[in-house]
N, C-alpha and C positions, 0 to 999 in steps of 0.2 A: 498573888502567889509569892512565896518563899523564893526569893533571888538564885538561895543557896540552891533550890529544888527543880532550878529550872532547866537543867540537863539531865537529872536523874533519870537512870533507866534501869537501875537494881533491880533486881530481883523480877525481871521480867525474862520471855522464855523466846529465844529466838532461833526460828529455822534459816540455815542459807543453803541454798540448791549451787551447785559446785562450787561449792565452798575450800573444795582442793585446790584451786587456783590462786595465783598469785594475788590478785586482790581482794578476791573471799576471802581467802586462810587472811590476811591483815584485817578485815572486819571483824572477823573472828577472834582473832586476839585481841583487837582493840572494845569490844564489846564483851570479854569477859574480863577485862579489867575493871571496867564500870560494873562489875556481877550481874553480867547478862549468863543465864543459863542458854548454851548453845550445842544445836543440832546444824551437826557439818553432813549434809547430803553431796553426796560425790558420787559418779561412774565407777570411779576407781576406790573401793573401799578400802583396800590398805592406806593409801593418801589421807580418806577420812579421817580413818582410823589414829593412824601415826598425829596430824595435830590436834585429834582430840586428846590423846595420850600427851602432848606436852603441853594442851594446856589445863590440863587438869594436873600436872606435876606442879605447875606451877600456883598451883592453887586456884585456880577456876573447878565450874562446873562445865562439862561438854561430853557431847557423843559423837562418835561418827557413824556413818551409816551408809551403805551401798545405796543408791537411787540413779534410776532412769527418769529423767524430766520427762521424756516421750512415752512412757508407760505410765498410764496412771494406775495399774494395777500397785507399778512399786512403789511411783507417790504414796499411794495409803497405806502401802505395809508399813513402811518408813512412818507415815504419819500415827498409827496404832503403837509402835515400838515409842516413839515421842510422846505418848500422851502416859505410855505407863510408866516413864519413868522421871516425867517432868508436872505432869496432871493436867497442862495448858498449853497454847500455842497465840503468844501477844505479838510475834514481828515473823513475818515473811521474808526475805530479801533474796529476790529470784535473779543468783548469778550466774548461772548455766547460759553460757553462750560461747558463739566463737566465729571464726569463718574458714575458710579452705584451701588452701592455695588453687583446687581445681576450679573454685569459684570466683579466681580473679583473671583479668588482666595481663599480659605482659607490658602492654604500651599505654599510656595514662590515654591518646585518640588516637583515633582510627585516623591514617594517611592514604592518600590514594594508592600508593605502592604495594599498602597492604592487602589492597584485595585480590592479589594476586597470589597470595600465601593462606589463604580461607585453605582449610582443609587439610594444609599440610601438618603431617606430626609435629610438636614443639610451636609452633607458632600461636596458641593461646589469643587470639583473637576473641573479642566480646560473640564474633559469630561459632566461636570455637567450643565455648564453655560447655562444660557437661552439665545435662538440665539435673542426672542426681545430685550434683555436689551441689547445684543452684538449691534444690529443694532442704537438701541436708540442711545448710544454710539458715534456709531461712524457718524450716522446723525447728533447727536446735535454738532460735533465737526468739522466735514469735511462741510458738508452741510451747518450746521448755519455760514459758512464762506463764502463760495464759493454764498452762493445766495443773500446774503445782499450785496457783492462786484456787485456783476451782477446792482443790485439797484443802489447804490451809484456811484461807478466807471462808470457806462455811465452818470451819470450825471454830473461828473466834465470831465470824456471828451467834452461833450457837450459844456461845460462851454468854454473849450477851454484856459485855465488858468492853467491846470496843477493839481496834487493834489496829498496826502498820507493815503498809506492803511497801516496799522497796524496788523497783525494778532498776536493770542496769540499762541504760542506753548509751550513746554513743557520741561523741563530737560529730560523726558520719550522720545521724539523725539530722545534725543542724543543718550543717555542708554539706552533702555530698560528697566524698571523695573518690579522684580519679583511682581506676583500677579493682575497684571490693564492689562492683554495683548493687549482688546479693545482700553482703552485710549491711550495706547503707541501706537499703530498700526493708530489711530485715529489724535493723535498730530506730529506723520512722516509722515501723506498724508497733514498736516498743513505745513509745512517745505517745504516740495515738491512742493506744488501749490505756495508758495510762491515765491519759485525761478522763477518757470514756467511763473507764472503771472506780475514778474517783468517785465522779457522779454517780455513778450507781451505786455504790455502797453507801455514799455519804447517811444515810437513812438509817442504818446501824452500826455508825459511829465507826467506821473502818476508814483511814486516812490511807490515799494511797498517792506516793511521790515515784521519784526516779531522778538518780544522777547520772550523767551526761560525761563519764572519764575524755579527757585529752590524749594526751597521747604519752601512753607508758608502756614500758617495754614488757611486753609477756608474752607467754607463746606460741599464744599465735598470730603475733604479729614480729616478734622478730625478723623474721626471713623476710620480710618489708622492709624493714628499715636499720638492720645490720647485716653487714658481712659476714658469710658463716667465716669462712677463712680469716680474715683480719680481723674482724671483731669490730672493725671502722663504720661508719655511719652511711648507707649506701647514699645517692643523690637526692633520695626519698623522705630520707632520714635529715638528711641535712637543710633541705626546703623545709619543713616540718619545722627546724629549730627556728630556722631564718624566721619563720611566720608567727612563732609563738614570743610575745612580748616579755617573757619569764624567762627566756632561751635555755631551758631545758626540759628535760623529759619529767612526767609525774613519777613522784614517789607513791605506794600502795600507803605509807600514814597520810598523802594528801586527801586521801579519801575520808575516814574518820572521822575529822571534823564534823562533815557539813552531815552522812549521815547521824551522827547522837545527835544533830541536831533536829534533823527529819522525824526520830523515833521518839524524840523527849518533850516532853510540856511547851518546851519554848517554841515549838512548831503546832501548836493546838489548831491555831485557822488555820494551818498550810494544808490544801492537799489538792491535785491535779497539775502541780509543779514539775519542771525535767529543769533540773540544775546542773550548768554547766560547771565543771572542776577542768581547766583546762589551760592555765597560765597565763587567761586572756587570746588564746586561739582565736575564737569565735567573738574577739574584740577588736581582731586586725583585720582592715581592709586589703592589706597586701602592700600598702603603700604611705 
C-alpha cells in the first residue's frame, strides 16, 4: 500500500452518537478535516445541530440530528435521515455515555464509622446509591452501545463493503476506580462487547476497536475533580495528576490521533483492541 494512503479516510461517512460532547464534537472536527462526511447524533439537537453548522461553515460536510441511544426507534429515524442524505454508513463511533453523581460514592472505602450513617440523607454510602441512577448508568453506557451498533453495523454489512465501530471505554475498564463503581462496571461490559463483537462481525469485514480516554476534563466528570467554587483541582483531581506520568489532563485532540488510526488502512489487522490514551496512567504502578 501507498504510504501516502495510509491514513486516508476521505470520503468515507461517519456516524458518532453524542457527538455533542466534548470529546465527540473534537472527533467530529478532527474527521471532517480528513473529508469524513459526518452524522453528529446528540439528545440535545440544537448542540447537534449548532457544530454541524460550523463545521460545515468551515467547509466540511456534516449533520446533526436529535437521537436517543436508548430508543432504537430514534436510532433508525436518524439512521433513514443519514442514508438520504449521505447514501452510506462506513464508521460508527458510539460516544453516548456518562455517569451520575447519584451513582457514586462520597468516600473512595467504607470505614467502620460509617455504618452508622447508612440511611441517613447526604451520606451517599456505596449502601446508599439509588439502584435508578445505578441503572441509568449503566443503560446509557452499555446499552447506548450495543443498540446503535445493532442500527449501523447491519447497515454496513448490508452494504457489503466492510466498515468501523468505535466504541468509547474507559481508564475505569482497566482500574477500577474508587467512588464511580456503576461507570467502572458500565465501561468493563464496554471493553468486553467490544472484543466479543469484533469476533462476530469479523466474517463481514466489520473492524470493531475502542479507546480507553484517561482522564480529561468534561462534564461529567468535572465536579470529581474540580472545584466548582475555586476552579482548583479537588484531592481527587490532584492524585490523578500525581499518578499520571504526563502530569496533566488529556486534551479532546489527544484523542484523534490513535482514532484515524483505528478507522484507516494502517489498522487493517486491528480489531478487538481497547486502547489506552491516557498519559501512561495505566503505566504507573503508583510508585
Amino acid at each position: 500500500m501507498d504510504n501516502n494512503k495510509l491514513f486516508d479516510v476521505s470520503g468515507k461517512v461517519a456516524v458518532i452518537t453524542g457527538g455533542g460532547g466534548i470529546l465527540c464534537g473534537e472527533m467530529a472536527r478532527a474527521l471532517s478535516k480528513c473529508g469524513v462526511k459526518v452524522a453528529i447524533l446528540d439528545l440535545r439537537e440544537d448542540v447537534a445541530v449548532e457544530l454541524a453548522d460550523d463545521i460545515t461553515k468551515r467547509g466540511g460536510k456534516a449533520v446533526g440530528l436529535a437521537c436517543d441511544v436508548l430508543d432504537k426507534k430514534s436510532i433508525e429515524k436518524a439512521s433513514v435521515r443519514i442514508l438520504e442524505l449521505f447514501g452510506k454508513v462506513d464508521i460508527l463511533i458510539n460516544g453516548a455515555g456518562g455517569n451520575s453523581p447519584k451513582a457514586t460514592t462520597a468516600k473512595e472505602t467504607l470505614e467502620p464509622e460509617d455504618l452508622n450513617k447508612i440511611d441517613v440523607p447526604g451520606s451517599k454510602s456505596f449502601f446508599d446509591m439509588d439502584q435508578k441512577s445505578v441503572q441509568f448508568v449503566f443503560n446509557l453506557n452499555f446499552l447506548g452501545t450495543l443498540l446503535p451498533t445493532q442500527v449501523f453495523a447491519k447497515i454496513m454489512a448490508e452494504q457489503g463493503d466492510g466498515g468501523n465501530v468505535v466504541n468509547i471505554s474507559s481508564m475505569s475498564a482497566f482500574r477500577p476506580l474508587t467512588k464511580i463503581p456503576a461507570y467502572s462496571a458500565a465501561k468493563a461490559a464496554v471493553s468486553n462487547f467490544t472484543q466479543w463483537l469484533a469476533t462476530h462481525l469479523s466474517p463481514v469485514n466489520i473492524r470493531v476497536n475502542a479507546v480507553a480516554p484517561g482522564f480529561f476534563l468534561t462534564n461529567q466528570n468535572r465536579f470529581l475533580l474540580t472545584d466548582e467554587k475555586t476552579g482548583k483541582l479537588t484531592p481527587r483531581g490532584e492524585t490523578i495528576i500525581g499518578h499520571t506520568p504526563m502530569r496533566r489532563f488529556g486534551d479532546p485532540a489527544d484523542l484523534t490521533g490513535s482514532l484515524i488510526w483505528l478507522l484507516s488502512p494502517a489498522s487493517e489487522f486491528v480489531t478487538g483492541v481497547v486502547v489506552p490514551i491516557d498519559g501512561g496512567f495505566s503505566a504507573f504502578s503508583g510508585v
